[in-house]
PDB file with one MODEL, atoms N, CA, C and O in Angstrom:
MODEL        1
ATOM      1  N   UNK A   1      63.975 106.857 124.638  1.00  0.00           N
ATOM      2  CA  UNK A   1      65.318 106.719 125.126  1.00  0.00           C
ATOM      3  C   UNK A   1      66.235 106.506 123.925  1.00  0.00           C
ATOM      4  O   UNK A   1      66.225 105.428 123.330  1.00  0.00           O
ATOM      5  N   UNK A   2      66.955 107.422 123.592  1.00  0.00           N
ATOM      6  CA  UNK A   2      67.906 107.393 122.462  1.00  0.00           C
ATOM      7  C   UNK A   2      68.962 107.310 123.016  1.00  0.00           C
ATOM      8  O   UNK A   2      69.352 108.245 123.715  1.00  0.00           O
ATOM      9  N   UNK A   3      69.930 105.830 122.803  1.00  0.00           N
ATOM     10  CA  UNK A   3      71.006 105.703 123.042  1.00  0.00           C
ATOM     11  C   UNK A   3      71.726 105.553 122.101  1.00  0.00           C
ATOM     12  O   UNK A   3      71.323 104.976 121.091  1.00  0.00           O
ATOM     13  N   UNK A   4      72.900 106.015 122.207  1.00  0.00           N
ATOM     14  CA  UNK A   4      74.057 106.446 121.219  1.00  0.00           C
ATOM     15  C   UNK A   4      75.406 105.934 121.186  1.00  0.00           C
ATOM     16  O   UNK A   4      76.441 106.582 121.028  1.00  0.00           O
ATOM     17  N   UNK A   5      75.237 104.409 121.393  1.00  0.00           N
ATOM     18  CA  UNK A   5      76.433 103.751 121.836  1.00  0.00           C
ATOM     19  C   UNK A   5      77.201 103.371 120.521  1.00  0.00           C
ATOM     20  O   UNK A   5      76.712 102.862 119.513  1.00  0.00           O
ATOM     21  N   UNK A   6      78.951 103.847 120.822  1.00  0.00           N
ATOM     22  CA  UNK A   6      79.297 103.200 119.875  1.00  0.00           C
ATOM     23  C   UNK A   6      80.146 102.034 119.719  1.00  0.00           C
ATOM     24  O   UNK A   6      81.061 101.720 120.480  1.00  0.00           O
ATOM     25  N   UNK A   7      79.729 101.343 118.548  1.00  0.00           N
ATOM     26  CA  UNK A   7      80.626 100.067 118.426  1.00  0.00           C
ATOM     27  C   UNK A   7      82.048  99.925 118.402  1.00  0.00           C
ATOM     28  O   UNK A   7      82.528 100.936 117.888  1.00  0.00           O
ATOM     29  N   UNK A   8      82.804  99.219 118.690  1.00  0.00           N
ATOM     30  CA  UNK A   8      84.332  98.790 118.784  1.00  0.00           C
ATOM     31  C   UNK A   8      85.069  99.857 117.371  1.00  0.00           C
ATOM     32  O   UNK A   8      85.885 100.771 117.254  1.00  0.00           O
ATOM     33  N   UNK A   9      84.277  99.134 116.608  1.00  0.00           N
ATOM     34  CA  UNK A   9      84.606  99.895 115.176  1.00  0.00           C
ATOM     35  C   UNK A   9      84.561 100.707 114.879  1.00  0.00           C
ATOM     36  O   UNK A   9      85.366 101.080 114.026  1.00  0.00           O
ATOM     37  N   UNK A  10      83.736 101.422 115.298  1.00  0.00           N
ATOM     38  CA  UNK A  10      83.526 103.003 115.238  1.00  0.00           C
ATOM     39  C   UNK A  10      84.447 103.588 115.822  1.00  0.00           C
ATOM     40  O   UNK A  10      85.146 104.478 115.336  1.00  0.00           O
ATOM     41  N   UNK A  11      84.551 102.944 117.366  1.00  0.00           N
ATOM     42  CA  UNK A  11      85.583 103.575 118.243  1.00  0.00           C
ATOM     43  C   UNK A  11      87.318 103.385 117.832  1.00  0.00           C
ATOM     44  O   UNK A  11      88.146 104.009 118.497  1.00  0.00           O
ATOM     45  N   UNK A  12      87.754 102.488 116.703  1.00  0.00           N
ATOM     46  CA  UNK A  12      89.293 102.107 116.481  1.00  0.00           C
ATOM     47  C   UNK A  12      88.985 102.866 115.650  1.00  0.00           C
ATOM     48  O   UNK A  12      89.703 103.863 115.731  1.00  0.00           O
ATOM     49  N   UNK A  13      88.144 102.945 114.717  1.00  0.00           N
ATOM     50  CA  UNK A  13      88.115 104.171 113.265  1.00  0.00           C
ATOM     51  C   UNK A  13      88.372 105.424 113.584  1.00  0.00           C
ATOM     52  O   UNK A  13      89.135 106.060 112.856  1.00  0.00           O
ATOM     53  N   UNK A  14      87.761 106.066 114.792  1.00  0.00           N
ATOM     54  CA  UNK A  14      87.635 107.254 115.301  1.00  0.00           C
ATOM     55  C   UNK A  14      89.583 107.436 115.689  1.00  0.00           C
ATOM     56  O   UNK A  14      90.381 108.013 114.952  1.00  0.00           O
ATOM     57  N   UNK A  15      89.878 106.832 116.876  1.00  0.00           N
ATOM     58  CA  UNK A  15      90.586 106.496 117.317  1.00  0.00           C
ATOM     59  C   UNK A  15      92.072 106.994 115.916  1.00  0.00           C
ATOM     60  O   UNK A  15      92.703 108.040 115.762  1.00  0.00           O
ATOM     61  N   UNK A  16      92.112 105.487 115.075  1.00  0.00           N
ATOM     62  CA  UNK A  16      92.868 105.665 114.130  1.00  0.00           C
ATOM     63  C   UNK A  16      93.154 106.687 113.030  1.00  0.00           C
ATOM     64  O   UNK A  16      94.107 106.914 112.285  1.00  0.00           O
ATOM     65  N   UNK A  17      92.078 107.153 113.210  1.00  0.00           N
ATOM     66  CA  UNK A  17      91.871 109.059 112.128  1.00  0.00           C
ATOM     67  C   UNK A  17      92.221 109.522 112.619  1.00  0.00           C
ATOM     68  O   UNK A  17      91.733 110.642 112.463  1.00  0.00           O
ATOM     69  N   UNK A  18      93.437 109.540 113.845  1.00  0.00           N
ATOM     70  CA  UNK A  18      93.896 111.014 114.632  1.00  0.00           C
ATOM     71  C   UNK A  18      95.366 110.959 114.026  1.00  0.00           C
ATOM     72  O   UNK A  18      96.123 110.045 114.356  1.00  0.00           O
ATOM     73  N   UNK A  19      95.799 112.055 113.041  1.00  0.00           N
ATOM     74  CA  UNK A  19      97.240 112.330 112.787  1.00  0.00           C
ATOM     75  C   UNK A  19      98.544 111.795 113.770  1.00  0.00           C
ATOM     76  O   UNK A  19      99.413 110.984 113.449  1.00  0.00           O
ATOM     77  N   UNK A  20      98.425 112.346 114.765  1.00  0.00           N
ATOM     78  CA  UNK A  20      99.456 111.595 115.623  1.00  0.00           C
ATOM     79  C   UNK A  20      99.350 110.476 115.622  1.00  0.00           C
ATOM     80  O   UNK A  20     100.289 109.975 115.004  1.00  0.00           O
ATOM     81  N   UNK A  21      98.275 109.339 116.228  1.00  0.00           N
ATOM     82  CA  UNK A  21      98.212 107.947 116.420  1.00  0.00           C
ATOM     83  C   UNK A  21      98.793 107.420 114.752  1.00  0.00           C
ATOM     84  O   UNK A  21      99.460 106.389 114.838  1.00  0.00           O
ATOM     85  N   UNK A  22      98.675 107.842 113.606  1.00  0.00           N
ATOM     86  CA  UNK A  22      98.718 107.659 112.130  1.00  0.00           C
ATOM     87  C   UNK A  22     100.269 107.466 112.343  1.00  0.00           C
ATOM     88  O   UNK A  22     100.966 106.453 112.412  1.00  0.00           O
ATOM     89  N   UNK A  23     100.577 108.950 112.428  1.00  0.00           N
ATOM     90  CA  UNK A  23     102.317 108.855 112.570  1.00  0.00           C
ATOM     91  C   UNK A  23     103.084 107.726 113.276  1.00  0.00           C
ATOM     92  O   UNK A  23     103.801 106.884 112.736  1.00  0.00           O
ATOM     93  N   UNK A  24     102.808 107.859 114.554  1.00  0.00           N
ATOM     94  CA  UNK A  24     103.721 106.780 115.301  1.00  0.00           C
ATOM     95  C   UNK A  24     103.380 105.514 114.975  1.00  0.00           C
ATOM     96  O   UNK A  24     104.247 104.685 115.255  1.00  0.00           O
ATOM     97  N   UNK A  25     101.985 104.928 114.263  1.00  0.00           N
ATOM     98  CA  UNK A  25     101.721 103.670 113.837  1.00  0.00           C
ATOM     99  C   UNK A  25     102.558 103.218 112.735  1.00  0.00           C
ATOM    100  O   UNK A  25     102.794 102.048 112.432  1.00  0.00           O
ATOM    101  N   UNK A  26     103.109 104.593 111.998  1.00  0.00           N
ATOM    102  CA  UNK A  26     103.788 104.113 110.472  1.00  0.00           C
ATOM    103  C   UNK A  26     105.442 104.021 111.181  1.00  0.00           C
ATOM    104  O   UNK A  26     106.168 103.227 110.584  1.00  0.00           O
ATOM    105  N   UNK A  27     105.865 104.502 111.970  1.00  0.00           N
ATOM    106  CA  UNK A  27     106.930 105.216 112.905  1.00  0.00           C
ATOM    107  C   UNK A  27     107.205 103.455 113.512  1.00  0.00           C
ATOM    108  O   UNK A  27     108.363 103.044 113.593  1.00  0.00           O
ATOM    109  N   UNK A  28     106.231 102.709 113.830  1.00  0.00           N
ATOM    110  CA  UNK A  28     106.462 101.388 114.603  1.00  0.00           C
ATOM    111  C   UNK A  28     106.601 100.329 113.610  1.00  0.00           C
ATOM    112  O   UNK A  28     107.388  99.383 113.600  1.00  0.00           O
ATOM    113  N   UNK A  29     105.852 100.602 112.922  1.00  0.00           N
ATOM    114  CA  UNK A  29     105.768  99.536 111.441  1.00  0.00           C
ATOM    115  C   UNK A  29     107.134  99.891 110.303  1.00  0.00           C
ATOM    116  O   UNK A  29     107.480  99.114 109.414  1.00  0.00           O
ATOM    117  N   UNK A  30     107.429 100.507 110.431  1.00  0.00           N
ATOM    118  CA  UNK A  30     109.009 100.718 109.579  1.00  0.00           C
ATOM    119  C   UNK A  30     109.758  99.960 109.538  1.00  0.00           C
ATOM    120  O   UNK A  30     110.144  99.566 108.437  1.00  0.00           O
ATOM    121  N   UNK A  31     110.400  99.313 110.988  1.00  0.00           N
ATOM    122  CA  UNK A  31     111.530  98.284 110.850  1.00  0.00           C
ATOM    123  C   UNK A  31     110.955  97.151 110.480  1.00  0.00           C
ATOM    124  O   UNK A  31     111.680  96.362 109.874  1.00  0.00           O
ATOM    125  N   UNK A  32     109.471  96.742 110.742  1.00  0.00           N
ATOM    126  CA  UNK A  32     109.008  95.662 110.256  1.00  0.00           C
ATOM    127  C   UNK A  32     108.980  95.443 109.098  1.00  0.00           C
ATOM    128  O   UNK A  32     109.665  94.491 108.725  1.00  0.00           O
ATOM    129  N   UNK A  33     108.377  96.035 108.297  1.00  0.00           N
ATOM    130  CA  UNK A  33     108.135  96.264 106.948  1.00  0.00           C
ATOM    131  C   UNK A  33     109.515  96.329 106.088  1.00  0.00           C
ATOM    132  O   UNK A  33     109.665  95.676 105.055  1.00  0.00           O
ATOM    133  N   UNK A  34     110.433  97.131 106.593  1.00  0.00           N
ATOM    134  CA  UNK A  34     111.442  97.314 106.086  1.00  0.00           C
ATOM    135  C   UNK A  34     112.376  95.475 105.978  1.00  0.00           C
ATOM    136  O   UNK A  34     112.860  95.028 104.938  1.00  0.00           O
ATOM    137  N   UNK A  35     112.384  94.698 107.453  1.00  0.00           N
ATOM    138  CA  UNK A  35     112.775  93.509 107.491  1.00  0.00           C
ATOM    139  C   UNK A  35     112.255  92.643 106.380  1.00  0.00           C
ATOM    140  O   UNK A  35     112.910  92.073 105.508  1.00  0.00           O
ATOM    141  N   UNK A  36     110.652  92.651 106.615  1.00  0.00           N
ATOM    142  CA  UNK A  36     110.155  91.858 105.902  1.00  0.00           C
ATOM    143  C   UNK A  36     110.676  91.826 104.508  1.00  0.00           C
ATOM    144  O   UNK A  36     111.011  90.770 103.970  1.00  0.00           O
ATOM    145  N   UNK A  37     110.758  93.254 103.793  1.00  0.00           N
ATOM    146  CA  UNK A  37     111.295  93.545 102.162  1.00  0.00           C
ATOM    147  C   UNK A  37     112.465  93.359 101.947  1.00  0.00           C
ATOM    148  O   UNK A  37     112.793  93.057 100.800  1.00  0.00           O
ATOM    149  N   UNK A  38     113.416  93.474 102.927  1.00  0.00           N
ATOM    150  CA  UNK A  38     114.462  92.560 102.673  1.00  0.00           C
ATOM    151  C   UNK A  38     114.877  91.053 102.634  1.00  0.00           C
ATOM    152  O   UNK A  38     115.886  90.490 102.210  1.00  0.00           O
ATOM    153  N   UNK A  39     113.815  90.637 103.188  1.00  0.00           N
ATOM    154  CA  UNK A  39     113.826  89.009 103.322  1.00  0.00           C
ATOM    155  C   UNK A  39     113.784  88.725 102.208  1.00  0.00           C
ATOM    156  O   UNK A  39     114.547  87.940 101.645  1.00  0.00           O
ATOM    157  N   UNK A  40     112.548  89.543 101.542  1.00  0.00           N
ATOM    158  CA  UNK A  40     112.054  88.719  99.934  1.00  0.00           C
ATOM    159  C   UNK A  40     112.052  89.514  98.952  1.00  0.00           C
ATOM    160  O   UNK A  40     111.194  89.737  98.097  1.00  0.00           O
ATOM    161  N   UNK A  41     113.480  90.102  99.193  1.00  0.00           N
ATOM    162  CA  UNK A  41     113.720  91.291  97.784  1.00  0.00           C
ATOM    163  C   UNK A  41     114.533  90.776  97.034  1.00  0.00           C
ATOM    164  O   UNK A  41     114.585  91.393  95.970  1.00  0.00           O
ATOM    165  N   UNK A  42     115.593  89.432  97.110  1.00  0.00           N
ATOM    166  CA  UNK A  42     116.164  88.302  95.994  1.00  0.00           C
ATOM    167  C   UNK A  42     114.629  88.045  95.847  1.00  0.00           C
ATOM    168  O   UNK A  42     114.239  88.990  95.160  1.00  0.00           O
ATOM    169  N   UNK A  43     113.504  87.205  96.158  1.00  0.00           N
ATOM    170  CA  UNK A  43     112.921  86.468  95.470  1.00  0.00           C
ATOM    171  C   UNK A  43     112.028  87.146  94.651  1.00  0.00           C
ATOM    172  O   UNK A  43     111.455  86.629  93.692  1.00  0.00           O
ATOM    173  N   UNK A  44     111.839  88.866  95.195  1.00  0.00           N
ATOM    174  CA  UNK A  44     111.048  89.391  94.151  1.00  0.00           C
ATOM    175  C   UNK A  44     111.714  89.762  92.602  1.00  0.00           C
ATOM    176  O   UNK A  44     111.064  89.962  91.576  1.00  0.00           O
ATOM    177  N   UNK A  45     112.997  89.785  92.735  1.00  0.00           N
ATOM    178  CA  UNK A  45     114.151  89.782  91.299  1.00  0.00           C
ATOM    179  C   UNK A  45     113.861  88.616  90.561  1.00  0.00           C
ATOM    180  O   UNK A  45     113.893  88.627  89.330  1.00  0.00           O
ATOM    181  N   UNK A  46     113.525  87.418  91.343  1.00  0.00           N
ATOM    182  CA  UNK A  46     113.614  86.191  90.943  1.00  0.00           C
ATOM    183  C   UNK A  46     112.798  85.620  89.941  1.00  0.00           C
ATOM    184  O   UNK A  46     113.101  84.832  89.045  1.00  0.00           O
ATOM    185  N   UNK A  47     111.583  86.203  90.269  1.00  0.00           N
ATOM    186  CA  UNK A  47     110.345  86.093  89.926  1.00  0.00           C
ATOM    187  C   UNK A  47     110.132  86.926  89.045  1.00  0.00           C
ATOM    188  O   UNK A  47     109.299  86.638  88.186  1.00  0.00           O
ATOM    189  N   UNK A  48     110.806  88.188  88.992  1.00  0.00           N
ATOM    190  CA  UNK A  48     110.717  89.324  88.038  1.00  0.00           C
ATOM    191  C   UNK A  48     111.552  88.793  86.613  1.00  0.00           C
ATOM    192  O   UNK A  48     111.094  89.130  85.521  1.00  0.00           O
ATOM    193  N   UNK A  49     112.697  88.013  86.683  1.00  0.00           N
ATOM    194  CA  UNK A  49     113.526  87.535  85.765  1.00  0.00           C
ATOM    195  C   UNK A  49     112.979  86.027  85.158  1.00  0.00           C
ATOM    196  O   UNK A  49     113.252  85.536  84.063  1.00  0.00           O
ATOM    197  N   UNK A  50     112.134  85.474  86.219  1.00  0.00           N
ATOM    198  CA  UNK A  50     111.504  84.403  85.527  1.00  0.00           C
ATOM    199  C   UNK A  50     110.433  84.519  84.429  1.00  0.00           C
ATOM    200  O   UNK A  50     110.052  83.674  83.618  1.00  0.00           O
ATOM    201  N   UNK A  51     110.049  85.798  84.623  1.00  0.00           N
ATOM    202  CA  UNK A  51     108.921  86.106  84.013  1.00  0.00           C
ATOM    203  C   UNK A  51     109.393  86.795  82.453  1.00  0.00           C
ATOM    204  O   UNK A  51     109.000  86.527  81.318  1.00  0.00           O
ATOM    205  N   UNK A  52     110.352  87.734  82.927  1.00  0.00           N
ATOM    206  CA  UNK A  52     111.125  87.716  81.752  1.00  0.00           C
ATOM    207  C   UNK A  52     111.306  86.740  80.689  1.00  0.00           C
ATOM    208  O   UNK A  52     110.780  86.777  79.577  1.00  0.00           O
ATOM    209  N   UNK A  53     112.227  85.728  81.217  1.00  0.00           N
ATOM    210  CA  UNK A  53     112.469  84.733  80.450  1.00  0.00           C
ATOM    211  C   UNK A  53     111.458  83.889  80.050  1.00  0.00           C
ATOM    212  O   UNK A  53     111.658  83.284  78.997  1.00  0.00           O
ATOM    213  N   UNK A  54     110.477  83.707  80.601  1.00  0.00           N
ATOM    214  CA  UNK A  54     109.515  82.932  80.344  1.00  0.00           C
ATOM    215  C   UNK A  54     108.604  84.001  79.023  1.00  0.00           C
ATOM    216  O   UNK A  54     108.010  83.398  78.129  1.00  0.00           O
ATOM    217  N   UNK A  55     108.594  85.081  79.039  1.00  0.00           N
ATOM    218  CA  UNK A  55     107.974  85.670  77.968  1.00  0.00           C
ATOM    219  C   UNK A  55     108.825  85.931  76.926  1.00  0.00           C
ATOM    220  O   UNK A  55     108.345  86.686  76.081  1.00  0.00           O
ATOM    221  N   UNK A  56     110.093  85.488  76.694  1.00  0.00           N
ATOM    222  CA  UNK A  56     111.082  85.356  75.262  1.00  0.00           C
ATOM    223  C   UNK A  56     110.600  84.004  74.932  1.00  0.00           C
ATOM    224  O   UNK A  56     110.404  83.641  73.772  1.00  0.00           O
ATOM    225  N   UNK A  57     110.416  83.284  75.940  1.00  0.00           N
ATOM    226  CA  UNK A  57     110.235  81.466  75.402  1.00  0.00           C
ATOM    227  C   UNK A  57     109.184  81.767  74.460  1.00  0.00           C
ATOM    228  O   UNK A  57     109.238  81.706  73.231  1.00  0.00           O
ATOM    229  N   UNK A  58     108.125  82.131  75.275  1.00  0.00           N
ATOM    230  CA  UNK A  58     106.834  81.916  74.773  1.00  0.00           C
ATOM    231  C   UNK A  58     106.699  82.909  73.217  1.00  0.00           C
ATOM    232  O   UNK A  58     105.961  82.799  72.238  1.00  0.00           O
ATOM    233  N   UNK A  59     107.628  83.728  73.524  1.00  0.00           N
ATOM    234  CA  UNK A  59     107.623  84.680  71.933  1.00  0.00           C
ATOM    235  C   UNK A  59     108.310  83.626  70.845  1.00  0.00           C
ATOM    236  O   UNK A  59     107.938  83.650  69.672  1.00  0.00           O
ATOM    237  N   UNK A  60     109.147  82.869  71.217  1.00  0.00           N
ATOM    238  CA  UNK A  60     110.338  82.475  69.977  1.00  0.00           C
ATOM    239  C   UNK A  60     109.659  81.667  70.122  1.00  0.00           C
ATOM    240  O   UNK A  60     109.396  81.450  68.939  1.00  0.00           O
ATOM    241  N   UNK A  61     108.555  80.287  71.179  1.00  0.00           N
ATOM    242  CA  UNK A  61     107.845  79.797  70.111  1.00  0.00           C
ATOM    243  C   UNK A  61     106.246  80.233  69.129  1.00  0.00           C
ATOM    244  O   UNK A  61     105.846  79.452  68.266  1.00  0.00           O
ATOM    245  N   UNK A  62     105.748  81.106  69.333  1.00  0.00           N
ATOM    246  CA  UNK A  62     105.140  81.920  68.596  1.00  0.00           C
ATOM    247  C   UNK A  62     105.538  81.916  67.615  1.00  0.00           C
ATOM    248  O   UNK A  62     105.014  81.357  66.652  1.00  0.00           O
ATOM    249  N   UNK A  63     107.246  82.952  67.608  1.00  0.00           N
ATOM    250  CA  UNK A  63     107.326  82.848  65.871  1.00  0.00           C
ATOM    251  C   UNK A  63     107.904  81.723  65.488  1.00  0.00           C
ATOM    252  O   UNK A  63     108.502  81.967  64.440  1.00  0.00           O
ATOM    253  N   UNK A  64     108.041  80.565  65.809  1.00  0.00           N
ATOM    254  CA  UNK A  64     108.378  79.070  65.202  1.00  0.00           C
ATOM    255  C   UNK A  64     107.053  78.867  64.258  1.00  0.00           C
ATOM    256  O   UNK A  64     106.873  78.807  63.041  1.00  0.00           O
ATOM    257  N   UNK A  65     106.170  78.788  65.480  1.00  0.00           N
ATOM    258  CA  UNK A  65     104.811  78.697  65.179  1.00  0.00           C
ATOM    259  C   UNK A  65     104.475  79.144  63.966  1.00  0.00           C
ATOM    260  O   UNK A  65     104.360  78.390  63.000  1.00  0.00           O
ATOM    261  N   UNK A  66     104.305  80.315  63.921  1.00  0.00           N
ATOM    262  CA  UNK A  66     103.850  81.630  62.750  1.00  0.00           C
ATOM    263  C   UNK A  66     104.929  80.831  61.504  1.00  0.00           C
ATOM    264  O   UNK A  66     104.306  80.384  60.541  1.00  0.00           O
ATOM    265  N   UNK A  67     106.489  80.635  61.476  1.00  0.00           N
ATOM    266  CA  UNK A  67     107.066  80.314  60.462  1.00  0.00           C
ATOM    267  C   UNK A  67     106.525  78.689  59.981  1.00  0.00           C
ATOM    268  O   UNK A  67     106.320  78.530  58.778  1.00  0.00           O
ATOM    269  N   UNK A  68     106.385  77.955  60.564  1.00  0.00           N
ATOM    270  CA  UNK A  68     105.906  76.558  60.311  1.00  0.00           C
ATOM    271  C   UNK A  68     104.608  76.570  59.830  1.00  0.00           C
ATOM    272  O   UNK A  68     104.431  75.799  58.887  1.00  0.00           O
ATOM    273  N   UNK A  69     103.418  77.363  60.275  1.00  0.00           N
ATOM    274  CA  UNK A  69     101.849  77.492  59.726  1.00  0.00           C
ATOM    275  C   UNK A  69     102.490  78.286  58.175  1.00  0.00           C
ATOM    276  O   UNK A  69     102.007  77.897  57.112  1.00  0.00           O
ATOM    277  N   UNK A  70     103.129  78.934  58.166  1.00  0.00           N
ATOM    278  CA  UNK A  70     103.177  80.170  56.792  1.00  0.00           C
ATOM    279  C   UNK A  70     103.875  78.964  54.898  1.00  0.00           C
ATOM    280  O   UNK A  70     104.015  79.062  53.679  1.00  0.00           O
ATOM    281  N   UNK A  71     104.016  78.164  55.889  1.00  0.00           N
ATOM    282  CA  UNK A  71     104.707  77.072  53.998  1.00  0.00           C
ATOM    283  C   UNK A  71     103.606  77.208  53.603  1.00  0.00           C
ATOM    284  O   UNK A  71     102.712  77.395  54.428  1.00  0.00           O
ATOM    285  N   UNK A  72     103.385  77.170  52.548  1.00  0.00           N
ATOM    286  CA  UNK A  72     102.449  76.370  51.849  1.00  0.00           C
ATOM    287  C   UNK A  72     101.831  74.912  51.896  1.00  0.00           C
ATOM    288  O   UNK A  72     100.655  74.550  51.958  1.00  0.00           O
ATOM    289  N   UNK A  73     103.066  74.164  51.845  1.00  0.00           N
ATOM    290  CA  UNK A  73     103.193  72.711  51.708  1.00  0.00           C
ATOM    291  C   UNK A  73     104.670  72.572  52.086  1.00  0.00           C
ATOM    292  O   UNK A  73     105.713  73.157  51.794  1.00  0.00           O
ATOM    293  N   UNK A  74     104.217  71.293  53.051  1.00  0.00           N
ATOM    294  CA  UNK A  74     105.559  70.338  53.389  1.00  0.00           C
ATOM    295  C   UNK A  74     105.677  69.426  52.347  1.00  0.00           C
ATOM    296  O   UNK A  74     104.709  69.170  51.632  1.00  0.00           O
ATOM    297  N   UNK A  75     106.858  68.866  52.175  1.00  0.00           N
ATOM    298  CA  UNK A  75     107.419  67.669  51.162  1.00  0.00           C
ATOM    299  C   UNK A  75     107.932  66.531  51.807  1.00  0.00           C
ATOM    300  O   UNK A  75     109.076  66.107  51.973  1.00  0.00           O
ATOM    301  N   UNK A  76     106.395  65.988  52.255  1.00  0.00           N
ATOM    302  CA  UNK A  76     107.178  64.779  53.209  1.00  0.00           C
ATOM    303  C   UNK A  76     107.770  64.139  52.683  1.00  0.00           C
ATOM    304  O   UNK A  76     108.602  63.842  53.541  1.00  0.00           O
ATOM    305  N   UNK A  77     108.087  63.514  51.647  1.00  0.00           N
ATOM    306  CA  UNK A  77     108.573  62.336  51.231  1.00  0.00           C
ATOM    307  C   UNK A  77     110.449  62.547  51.259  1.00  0.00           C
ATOM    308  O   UNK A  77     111.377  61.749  51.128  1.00  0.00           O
ATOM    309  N   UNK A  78     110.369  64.095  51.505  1.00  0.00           N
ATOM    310  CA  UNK A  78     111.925  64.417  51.875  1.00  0.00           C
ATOM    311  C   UNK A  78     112.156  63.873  53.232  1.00  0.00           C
ATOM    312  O   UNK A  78     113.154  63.154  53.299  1.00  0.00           O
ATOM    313  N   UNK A  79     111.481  64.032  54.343  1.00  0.00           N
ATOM    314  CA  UNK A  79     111.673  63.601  55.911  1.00  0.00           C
ATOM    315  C   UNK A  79     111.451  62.322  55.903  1.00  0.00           C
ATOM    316  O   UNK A  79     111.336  61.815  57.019  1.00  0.00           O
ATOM    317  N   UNK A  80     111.317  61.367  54.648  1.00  0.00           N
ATOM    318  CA  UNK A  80     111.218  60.171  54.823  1.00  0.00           C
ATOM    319  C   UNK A  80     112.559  59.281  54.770  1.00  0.00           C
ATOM    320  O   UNK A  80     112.499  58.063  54.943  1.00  0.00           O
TER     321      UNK A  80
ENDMDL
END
């Protein structure tokens, strides 16, 4: 007895591979998607500019860094 039943999964996979069902699924999900990216399209700038700035910090102290390791010798007795 060979039975050939198929699982849930099989059956939404099957199901979801049909061009039409594809279309109107992207067709329903539009205004959503579209809402959602406007909700958090300031905070994705936000985050995009933080990051920015946060990678000039981290450069200018680098080259602090790089200029302070490169003396030779400090003369403490001047900072005294």
């Amino acid at each position: 007895m060979n039975m050939s039943f198929k699982t849930i999964r099989d059956t939404c996979i099957e199901y979801l591979n049909k061009e039409d069902i594809k279309h109107d699924l992207k067709e329903i999900l539009k205004p959503i998607v579209s809402t959602i990216y406007n909700e958090i399209y300031i905070y994705i700038w936000l985050i995009c500019f933080y990051n920015v700035v946060f990678i000039f910090i981290v450069l200018a102290n680098f080259i602090l860094l790089v200029r302070v390791l490169r003396k030779p010798y400090m003369d403490v007795e001047k900072y005294i």
